[in-house]
C-alpha positions as CSV (number, residue, x, y, z in Angstrom):
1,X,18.0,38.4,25.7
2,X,19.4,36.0,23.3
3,X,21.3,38.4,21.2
4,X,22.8,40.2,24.7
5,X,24.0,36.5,24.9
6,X,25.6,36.3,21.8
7,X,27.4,39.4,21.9
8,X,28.4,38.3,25.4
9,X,29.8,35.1,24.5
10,X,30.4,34.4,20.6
11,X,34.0,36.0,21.1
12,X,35.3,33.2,23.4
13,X,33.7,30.1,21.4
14,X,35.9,28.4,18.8
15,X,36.1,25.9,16.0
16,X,39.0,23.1,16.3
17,X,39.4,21.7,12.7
18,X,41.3,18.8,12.1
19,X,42.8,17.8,8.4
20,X,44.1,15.3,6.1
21,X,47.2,15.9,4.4
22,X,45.5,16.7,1.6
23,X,43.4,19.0,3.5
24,X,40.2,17.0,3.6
25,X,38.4,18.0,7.1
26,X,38.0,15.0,9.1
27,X,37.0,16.0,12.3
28,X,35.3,19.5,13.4
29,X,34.5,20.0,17.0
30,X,33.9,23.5,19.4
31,X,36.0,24.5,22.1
32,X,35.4,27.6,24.5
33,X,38.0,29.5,26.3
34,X,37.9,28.9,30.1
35,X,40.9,31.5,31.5
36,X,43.8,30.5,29.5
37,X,42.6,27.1,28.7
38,X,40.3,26.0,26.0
39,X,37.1,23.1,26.7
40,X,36.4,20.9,24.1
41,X,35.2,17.2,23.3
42,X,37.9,14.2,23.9
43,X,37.4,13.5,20.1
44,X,40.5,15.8,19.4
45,X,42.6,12.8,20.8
46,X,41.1,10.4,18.5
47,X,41.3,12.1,14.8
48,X,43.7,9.1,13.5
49,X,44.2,10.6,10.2
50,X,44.7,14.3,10.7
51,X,47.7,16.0,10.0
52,X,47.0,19.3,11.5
53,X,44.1,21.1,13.3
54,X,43.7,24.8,13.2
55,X,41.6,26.6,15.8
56,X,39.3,29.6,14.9
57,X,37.7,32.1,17.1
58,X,35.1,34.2,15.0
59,X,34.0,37.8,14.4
60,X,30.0,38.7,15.3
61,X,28.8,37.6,11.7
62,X,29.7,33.7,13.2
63,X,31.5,33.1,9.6
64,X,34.5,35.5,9.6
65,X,37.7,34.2,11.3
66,X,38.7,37.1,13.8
67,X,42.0,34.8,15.1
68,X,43.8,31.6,14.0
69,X,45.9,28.9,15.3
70,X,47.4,26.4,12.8
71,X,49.4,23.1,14.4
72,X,50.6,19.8,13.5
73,X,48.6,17.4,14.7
74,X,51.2,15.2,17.0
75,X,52.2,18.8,18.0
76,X,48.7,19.5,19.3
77,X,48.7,16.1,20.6
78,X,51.9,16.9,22.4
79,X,50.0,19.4,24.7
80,X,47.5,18.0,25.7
81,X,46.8,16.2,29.3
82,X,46.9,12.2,29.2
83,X,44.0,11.1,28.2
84,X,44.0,9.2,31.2
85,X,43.6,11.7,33.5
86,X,40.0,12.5,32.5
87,X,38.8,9.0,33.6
88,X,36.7,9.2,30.3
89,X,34.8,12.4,31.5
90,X,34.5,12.9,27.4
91,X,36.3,16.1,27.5
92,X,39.4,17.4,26.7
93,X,41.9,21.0,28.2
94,X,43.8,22.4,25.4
95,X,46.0,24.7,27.1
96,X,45.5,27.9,25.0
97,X,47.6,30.4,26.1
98,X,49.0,30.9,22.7
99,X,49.6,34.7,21.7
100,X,46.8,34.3,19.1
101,X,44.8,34.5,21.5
102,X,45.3,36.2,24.2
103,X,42.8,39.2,23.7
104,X,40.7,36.4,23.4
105,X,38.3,36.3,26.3
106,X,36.8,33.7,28.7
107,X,33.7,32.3,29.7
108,X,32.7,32.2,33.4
109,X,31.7,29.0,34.8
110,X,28.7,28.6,36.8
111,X,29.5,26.8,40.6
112,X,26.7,27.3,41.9
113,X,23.8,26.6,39.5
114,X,21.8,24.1,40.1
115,X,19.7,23.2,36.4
116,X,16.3,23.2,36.3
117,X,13.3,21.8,34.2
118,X,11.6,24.7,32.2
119,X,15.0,26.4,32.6
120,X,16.3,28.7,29.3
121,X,19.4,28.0,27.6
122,X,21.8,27.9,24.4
123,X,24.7,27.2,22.5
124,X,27.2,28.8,20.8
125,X,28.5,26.1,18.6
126,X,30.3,25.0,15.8
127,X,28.4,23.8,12.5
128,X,30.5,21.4,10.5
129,X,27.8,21.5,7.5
130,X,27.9,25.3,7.5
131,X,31.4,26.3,8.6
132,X,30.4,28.7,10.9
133,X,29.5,29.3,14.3
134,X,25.7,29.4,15.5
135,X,23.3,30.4,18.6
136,X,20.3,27.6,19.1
137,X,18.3,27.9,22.2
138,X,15.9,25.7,24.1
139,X,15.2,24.7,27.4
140,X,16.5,21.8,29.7
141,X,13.8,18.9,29.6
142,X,15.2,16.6,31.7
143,X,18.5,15.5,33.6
144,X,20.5,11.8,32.7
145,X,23.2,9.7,34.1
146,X,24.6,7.4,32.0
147,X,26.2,4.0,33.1
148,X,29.5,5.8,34.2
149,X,27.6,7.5,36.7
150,X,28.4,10.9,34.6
151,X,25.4,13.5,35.2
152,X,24.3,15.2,31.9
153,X,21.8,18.0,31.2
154,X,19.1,16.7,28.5
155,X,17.7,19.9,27.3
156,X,15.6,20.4,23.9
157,X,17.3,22.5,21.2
158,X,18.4,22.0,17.7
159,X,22.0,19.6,17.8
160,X,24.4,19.4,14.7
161,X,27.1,17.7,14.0
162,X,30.1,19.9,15.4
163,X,28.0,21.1,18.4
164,X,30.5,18.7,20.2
165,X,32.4,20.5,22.8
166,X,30.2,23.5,22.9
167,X,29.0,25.3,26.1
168,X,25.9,24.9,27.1
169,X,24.8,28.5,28.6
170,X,21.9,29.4,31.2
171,X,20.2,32.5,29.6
172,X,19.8,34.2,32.8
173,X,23.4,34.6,34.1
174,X,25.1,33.9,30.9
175,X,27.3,31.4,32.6
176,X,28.3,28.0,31.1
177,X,26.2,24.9,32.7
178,X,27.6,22.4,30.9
179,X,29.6,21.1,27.7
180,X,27.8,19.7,24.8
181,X,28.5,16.2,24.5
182,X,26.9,15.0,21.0
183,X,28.8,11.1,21.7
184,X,26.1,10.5,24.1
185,X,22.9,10.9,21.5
186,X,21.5,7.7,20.4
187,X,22.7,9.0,16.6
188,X,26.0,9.3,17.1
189,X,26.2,6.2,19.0
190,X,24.6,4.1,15.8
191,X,27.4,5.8,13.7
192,X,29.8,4.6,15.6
193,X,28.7,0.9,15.7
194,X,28.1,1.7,11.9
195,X,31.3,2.7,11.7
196,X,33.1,-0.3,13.8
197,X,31.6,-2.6,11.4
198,X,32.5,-1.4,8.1
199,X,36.1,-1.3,9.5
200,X,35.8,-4.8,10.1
201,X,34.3,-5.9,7.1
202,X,37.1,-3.4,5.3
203,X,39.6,-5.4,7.2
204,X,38.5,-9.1,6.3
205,X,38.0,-8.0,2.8
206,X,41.4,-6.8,2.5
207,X,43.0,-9.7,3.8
208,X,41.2,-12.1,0.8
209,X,42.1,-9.2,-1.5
210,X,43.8,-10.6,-4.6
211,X,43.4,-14.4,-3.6
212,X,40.7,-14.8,-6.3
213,X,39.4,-14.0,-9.5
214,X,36.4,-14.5,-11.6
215,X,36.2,-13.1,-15.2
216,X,39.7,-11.0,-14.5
217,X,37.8,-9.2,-11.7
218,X,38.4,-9.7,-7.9
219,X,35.8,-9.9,-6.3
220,X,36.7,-8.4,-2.6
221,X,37.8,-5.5,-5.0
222,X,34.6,-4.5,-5.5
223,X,33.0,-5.6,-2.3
224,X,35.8,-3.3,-0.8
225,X,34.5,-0.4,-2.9
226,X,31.0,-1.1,-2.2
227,X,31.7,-0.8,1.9
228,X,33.7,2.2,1.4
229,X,30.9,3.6,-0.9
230,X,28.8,2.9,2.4
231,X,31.0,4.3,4.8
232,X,30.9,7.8,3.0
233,X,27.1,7.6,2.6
234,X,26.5,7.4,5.9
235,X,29.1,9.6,7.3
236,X,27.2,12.2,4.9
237,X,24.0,11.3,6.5
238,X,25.5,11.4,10.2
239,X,27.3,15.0,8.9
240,X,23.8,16.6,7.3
241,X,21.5,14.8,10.6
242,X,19.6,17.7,13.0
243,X,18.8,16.5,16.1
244,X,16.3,18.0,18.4
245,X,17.4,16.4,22.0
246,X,20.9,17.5,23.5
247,X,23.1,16.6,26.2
248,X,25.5,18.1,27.5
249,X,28.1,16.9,30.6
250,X,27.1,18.9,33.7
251,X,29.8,21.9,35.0
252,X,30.6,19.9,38.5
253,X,32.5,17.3,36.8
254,X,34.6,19.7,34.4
255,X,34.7,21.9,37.8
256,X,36.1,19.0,39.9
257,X,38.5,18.1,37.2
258,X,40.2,22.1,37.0
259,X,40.0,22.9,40.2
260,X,42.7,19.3,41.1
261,X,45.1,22.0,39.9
262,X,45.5,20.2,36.7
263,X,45.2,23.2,34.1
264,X,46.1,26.6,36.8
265,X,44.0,29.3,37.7
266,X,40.8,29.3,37.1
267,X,39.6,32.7,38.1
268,X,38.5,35.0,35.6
269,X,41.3,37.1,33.3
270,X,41.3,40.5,32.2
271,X,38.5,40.8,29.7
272,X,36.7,38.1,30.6
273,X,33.3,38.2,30.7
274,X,31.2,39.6,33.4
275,X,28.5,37.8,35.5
276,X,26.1,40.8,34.3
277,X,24.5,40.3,31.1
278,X,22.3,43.1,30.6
């Protein structure tokens, strides 16, 4: 069953990979193509230092690129939806009607499924350790609403970092249930504390920076090296982490939000997939 999946859906799942200008990766995230629009994870509005992203779709091996989009970054930023008008539902609509991609084909959306504990399910996601796109199943253990009033999916299953964004898929119809939202997990909301205050520490230290010296060395030099020293440790940690408990953002809200008429037609193209996966 879970290889029909896979060669049902891998063709529509994508990477969105954001760089430096010196071509470091700073951000990797999935996307999935919905009609002519690709669903991913709000992060791609938040990658300060990129300079460009490039989208990938992938051949059945998961590793080889099959088509390619390379953009500045303000020019990706450029087509996106304010952010605004997602009232922080944690995703984000790339319109993706490029000519790349339009052989591409969709995913179908599930109105109508209601998800249930014991239920089968995957993802097809993005690895950021790996570079390459992967099927992990599981089952849903449990439903969550967080403090937004947002309803979420809990569902056991093997989470990387890059999983963001990805579709979360009932086995039996093949249809996408919800999007993979790894923000949510308890990890990724320690690294961002984590994160928050390094930056702050960075920024205090660089204000004192060169205001004293002991021995010819300043000091806040090499506390400033120490917290960035930190800051790459446990991004590397937070990159390499496997987590066993996902969550992903249930289909009604994403629903709700596409069918406002914000993104167009939602119906199924030509060559997107059908309902029948056997």
């Amino acid at each position: 069953m879970f290889r029909q999946l896979w060669q049902n859906s891998f063709e529509s799942v994508c990477s969105l990979n954001f760089y430096s200008s010196s071509n470091i990766e700073v951000l990797g995230v999935t996307g999935f193509k919905v009609a002519n629009q690709l669903i991913t994870d709000d992060a791609v509005y938040c990658a300060k230092e990129a300079d460009h992203v490039i989208i990938r779709f992938y051949k059945e091996d998961g590793i080889t690129t099959n088509a390619s989009k390379s953009l500045l970054y303000n020019e990706f930023l450029s087509l996106l939806p304010e952010i605004n008008d997602f009232e922080h539902l944690g995703f984000a609509v790339v319109p993706g009607d490029f000519k790349e991609f339009s052989d591409i084909p969709g995913l179908n959306l599930c109105r109508s499924c209601q998800s249930q504990i014991g239920q089968s399910v995957c993802v097809i996601g993005y690895q950021t350790e790996y570079k390459n796109l992967s099927l992990k199943t599981g089952f849903i253990s449990s439903n969550h609403v967080n403090d937004k009033g947002l309803s979420f999916i809990q569902y056991d299953g093997t989470i990387k970092p890059g999983n963001s964004g990805a579709p979360l898929i009932d086995a039996a119809s093949g249809k996408v249930i919800g999007v993979v939202m790894n923000k949510e997990l308890a990890i990724s909301k320690s690294y961002r504390e984590l994160t928050k205050i390094i930056e702050s520490n960075l920024k205090v230290l660089k204000e004192m920076e060169g205001k004293m010296k002991l021995y010819d060395i300043d000091p806040f030099q090499v506390l400033i090296a120490s917290q960035n020293q930190i800051k790459h440790i446990s991004r590397e940690f937070f990159l390499n982490a496997t987590v066993k408990v996902g969550l992903a953002l249930e289909m009604n809200h994403i629903i709700e939000y596409l069918d406002g008429g914000n993104i167009g037609d939602l119906e199924p193209d030509q060559g997107t997939q059908s309902d029948d996966i056997s």
